[in-house]
C-alpha positions as CSV (number, residue, x, y, z in Angstrom):
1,X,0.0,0.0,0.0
2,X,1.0,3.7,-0.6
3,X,1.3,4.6,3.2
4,X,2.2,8.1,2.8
5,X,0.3,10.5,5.0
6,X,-0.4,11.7,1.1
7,X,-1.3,10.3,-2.0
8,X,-1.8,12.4,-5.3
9,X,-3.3,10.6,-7.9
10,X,-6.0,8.0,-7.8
11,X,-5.7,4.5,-5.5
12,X,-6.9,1.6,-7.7
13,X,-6.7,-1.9,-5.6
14,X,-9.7,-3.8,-6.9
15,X,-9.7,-7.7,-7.2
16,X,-6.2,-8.0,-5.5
17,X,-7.9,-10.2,-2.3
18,X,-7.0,-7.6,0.4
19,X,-8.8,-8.3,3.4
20,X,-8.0,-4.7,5.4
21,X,-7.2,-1.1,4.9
22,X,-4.6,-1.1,7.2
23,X,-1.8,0.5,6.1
24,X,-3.4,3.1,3.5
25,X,-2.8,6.8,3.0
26,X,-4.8,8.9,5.4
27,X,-5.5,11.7,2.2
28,X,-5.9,10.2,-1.6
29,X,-6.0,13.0,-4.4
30,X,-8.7,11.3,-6.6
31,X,-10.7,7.9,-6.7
32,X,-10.2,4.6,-4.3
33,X,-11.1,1.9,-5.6
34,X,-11.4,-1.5,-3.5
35,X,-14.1,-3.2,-5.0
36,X,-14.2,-6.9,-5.6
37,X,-11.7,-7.8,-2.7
38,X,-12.3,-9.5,1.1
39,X,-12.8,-6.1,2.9
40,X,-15.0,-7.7,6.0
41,X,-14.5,-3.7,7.6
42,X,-13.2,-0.3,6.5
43,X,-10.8,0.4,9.4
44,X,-8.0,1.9,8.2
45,X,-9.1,3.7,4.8
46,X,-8.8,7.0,4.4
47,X,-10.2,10.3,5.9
48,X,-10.6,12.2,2.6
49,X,-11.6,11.2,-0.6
50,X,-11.7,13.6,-3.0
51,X,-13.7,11.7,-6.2
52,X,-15.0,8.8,-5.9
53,X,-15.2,5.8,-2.9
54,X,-15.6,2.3,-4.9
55,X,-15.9,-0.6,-2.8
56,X,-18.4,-2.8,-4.0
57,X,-18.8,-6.2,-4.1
58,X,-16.6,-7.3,-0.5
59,X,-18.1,-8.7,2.5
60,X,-18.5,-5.1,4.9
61,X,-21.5,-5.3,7.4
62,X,-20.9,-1.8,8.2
63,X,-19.0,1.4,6.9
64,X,-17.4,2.2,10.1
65,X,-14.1,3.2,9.7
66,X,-14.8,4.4,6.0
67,X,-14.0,7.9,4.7
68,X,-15.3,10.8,6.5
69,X,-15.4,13.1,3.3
70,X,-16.3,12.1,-0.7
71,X,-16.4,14.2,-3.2
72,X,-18.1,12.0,-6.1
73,X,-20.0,8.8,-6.3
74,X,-19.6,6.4,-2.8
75,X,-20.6,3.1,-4.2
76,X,-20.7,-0.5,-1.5
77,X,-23.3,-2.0,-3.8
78,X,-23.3,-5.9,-3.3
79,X,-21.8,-6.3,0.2
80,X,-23.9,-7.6,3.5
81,X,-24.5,-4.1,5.0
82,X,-26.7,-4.1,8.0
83,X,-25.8,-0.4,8.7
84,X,-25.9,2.8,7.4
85,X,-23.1,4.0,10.3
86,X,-20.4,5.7,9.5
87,X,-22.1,7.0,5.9
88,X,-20.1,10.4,4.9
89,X,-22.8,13.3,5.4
90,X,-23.3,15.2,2.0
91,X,-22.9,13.1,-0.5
92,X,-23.9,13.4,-3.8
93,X,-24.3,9.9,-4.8
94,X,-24.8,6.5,-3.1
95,X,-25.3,3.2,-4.1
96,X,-26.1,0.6,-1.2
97,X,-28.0,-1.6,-3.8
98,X,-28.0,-5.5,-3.4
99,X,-27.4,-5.0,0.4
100,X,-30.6,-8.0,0.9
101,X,-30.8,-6.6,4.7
102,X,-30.3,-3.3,4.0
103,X,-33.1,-3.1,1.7
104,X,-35.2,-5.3,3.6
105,X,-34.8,-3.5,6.8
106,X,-35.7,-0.2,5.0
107,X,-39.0,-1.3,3.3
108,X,-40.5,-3.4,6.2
109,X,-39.6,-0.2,8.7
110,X,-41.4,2.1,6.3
111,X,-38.1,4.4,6.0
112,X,-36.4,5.3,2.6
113,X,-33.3,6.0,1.6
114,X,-32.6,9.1,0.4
């Protein structure tokens, strides 16, 4: 992993079987991307994203630990969410589809996303 406090350009892991963020820069100067890996948590990723967060398809329950700021698209489509904690405030986009509890949690409480 970069582990520099900084890294300038955009951080593309996806499909390399990492199980952790441990180790990653703090700040990244574009995109992440760490979809289609083992992630089973985001402790350890960065604070600041400034595009966008790609993470889908892993195994997170929750996005604790995830960035705090995104600037673009935040995308954990097809992972086992059972929480919306830890969800950047202000974000433009999300994508939380194929989360089965997620979405069945929403709809049988009456509550919506977005």
């Amino acid at each position: 992993f970069p582990s520099h406090d900084r890294f300038g350009g955009d951080l593309r892991l996806q499909k390399n079987k990492l199980s952790n963020c441990r180790g990653l820069s703090k700040h990244i100067g574009g995109v992440l991307n760490l979809s289609g890996n083992e992630l089973t948590s985001l402790q350890g990723c960065p604070e600041n994203v400034p595009e966008s967060f790609l993470c889908q398809v892993n195994e997170l329950t929750s996005l604790k630990g995830g960035p705090k700021t995104v600037g673009g698209r935040y995308d954990v489509s097809d992972n086992e969410l059972t929480s919306l904690e830890g969800l950047p405030k202000n974000l433009m986009f999300i994508s939380v589809s194929q989360s089965r509890y997620l979405c069945h949690t929403f709809f049988n409480s009456g509550n919506f996303i977005l």
